[in-house]
C-alpha positions as CSV (number, residue, x, y, z in Angstrom):
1,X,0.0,-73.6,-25.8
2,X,0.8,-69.8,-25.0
3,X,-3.0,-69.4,-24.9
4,X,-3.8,-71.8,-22.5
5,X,-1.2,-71.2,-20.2
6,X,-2.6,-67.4,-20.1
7,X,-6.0,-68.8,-19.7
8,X,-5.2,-70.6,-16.4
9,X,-3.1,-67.8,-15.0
10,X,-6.3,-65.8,-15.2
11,X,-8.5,-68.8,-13.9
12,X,-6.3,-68.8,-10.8
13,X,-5.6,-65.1,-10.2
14,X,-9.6,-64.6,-11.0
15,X,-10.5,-67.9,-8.0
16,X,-7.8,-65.9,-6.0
17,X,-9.0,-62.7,-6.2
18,X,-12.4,-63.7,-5.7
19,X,-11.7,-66.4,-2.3
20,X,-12.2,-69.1,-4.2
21,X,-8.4,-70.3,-3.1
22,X,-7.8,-70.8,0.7
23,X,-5.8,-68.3,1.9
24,X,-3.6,-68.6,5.4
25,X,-5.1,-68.3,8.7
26,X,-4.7,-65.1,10.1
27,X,-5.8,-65.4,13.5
28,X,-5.4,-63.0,16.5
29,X,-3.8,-63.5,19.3
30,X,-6.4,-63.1,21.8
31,X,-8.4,-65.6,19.7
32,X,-8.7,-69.6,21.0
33,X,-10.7,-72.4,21.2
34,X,-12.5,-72.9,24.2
35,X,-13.3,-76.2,26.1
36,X,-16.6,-78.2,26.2
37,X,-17.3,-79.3,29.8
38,X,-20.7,-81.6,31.0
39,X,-22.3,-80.3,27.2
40,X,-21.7,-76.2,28.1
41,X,-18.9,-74.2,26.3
42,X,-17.0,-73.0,29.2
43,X,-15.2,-69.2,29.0
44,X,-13.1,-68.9,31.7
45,X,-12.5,-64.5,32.1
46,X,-13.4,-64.1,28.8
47,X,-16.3,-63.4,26.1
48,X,-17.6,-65.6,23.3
49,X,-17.6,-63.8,19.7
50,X,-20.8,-64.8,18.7
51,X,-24.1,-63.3,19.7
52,X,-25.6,-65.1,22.9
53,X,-28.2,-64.3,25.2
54,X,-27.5,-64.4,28.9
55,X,-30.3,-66.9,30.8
56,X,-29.0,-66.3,34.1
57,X,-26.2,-66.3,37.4
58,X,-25.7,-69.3,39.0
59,X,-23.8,-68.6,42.4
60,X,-22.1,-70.2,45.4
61,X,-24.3,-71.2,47.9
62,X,-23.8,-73.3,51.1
63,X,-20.7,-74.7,52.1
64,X,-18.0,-76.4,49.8
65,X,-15.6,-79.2,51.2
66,X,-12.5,-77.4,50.2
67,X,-12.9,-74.7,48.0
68,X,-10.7,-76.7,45.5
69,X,-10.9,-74.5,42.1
70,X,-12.3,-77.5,41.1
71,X,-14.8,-78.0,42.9
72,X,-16.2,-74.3,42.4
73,X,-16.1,-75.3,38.5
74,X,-17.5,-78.5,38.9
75,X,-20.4,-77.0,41.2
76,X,-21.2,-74.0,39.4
77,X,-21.5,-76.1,36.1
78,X,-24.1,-78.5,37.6
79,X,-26.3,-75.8,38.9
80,X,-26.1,-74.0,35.7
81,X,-27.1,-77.6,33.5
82,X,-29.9,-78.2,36.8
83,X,-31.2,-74.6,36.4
84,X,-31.5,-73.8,32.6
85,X,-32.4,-76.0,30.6
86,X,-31.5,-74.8,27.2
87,X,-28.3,-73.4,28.7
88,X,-25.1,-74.0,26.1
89,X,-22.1,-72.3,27.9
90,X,-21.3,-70.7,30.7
91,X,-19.0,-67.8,31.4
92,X,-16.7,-67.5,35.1
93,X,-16.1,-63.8,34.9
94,X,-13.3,-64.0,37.6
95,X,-10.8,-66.2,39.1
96,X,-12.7,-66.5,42.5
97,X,-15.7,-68.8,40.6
98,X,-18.3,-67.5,43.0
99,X,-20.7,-66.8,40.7
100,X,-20.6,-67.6,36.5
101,X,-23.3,-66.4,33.6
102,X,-25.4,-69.1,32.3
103,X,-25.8,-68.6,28.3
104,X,-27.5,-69.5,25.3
105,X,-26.1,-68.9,21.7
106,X,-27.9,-67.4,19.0
């Protein structure tokens, strides 16, 4: 009985040891998920954390109805789905959403 009960104490500290066991998340605090909008990952001021490439700037052109934050969002994100194709998130670098970087991941 002794010997078994030694022989799955080292089973489990060996599966521990080697990841085997789930350990606790340990994320960081500037980590999040971010929010899928018309099919693009949207970023709002900050970066994704995997590799991407950048396709392209969609900007503000012409005249908006009220410059309603959402709006701007709404508008940037159709121009950026209408321009590129293959375009899977999109990144608004600053709160004025003038102008946002069309990407593709990796």
């Amino acid at each position: 009985m002794t010997r078994i009960f030694i022989a799955a104490l080292v089973f489990i500290l060996v599966c521990a040891s080697q990841g085997f066991i789930p350990k606790p998340n340990n994320y960081d605090k500037d980590m999040a998920r971010v929010t899928k909008y018309q099919g693009l990952y949207v970023f709002m001021q900050c970066q994704p954390l995997g590799e991407y490439q950048e396709l392209g700037t969609v900007k503000k052109t012409g005249i908006v109805w009220n410059g309603d934050p959402t709006e701007m969002y709404e508008t940037l994100v159709k121009k950026a789905k209408k321009n590129y194709d293959d375009a899977q998130g999109i990144i608004f670098d600053d709160v004025k959403m003038e102008h946002a970087t069309v990407i593709k991941f990796k």
